[in-house]
C-alpha positions as CSV (number, residue, x, y, z in Angstrom):
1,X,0.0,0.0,0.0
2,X,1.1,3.6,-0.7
3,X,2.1,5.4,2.0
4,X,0.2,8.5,2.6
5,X,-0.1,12.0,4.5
6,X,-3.3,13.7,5.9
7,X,-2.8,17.5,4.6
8,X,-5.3,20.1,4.9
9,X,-6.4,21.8,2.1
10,X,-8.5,24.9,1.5
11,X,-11.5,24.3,-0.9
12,X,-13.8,26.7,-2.2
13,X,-17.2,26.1,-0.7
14,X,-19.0,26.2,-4.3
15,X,-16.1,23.5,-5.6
16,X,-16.2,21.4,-2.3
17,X,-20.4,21.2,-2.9
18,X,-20.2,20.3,-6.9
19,X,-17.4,17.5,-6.2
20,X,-19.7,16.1,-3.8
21,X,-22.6,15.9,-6.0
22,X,-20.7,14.4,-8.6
23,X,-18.0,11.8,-6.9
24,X,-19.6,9.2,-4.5
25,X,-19.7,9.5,-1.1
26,X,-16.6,8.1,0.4
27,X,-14.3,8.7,-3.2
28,X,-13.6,12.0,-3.0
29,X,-9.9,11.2,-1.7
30,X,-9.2,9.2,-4.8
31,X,-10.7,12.0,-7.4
32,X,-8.8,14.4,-5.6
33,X,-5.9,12.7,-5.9
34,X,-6.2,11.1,-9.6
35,X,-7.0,14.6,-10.7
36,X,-3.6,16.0,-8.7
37,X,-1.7,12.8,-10.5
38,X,-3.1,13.9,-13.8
39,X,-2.3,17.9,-13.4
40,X,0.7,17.4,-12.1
41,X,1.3,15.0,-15.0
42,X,0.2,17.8,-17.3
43,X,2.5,20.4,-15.9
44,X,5.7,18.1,-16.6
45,X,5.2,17.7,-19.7
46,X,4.7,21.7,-19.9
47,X,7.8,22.2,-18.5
48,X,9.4,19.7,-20.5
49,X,8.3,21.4,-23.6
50,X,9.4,25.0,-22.4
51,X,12.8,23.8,-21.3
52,X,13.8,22.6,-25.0
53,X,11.5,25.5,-26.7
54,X,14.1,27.3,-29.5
55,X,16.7,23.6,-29.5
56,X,14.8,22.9,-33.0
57,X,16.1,25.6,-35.8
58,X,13.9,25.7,-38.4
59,X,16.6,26.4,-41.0
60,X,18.6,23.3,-40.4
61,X,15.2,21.6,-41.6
62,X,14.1,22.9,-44.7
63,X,12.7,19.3,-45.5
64,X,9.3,20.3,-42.7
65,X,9.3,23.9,-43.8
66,X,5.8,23.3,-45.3
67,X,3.0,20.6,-44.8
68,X,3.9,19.4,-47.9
69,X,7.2,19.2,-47.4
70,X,6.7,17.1,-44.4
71,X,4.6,15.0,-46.0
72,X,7.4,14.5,-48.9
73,X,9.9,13.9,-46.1
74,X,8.0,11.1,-44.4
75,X,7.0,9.2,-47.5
76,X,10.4,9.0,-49.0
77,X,11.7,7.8,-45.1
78,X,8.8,5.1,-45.1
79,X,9.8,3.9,-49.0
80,X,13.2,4.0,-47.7
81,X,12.4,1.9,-44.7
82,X,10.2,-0.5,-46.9
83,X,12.6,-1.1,-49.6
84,X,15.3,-1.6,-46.6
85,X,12.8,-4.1,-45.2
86,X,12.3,-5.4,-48.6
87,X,16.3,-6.3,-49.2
88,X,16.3,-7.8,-45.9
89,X,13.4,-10.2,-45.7
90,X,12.0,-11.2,-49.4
């Protein structure tokens, strides 16, 4: 079992009262702390993003400067894949 911590926290009346009438009685705990595990998830992965923002320079990729060049660039890497796949296994 996970080990846990009783911690107060501070609801807003209004917030406390529409959890209640949406999570059964004796689950709030769990929402509470599946929606913390999912925020929290959420705000990584925000972080994440804004800690490598400005590594990818677009002009050392002028193969995804347009949709369509994107979608060039992955079709020739899957028909080069296949035909690698192809010399391999046929």
């Amino acid at each position: 079992m996970e080990k846990t911590k009783l911690t107060p926290i501070r609801f807003p009346t209004d917030l406390l009262n529409e959890l209640d009438k949406y999570v059964a009685e004796g689950n709030r705990s769990k929402f509470v702390i599946e929606a913390t595990r999912k925020e929290l998830h959420r705000a990584k992965q925000r972080k994440a993003v804004q800690e490598v923002a400005g590594v990818f320079n677009q002009k050392d990729y002028p193969e995804l400067n347009t949709a369509e060049d994107t979608a060039n660039w992955v079709r020739n890497l899957r028909e080069e894949s296949e035909a690698i796949r192809r010399e391999l296994f046929e």
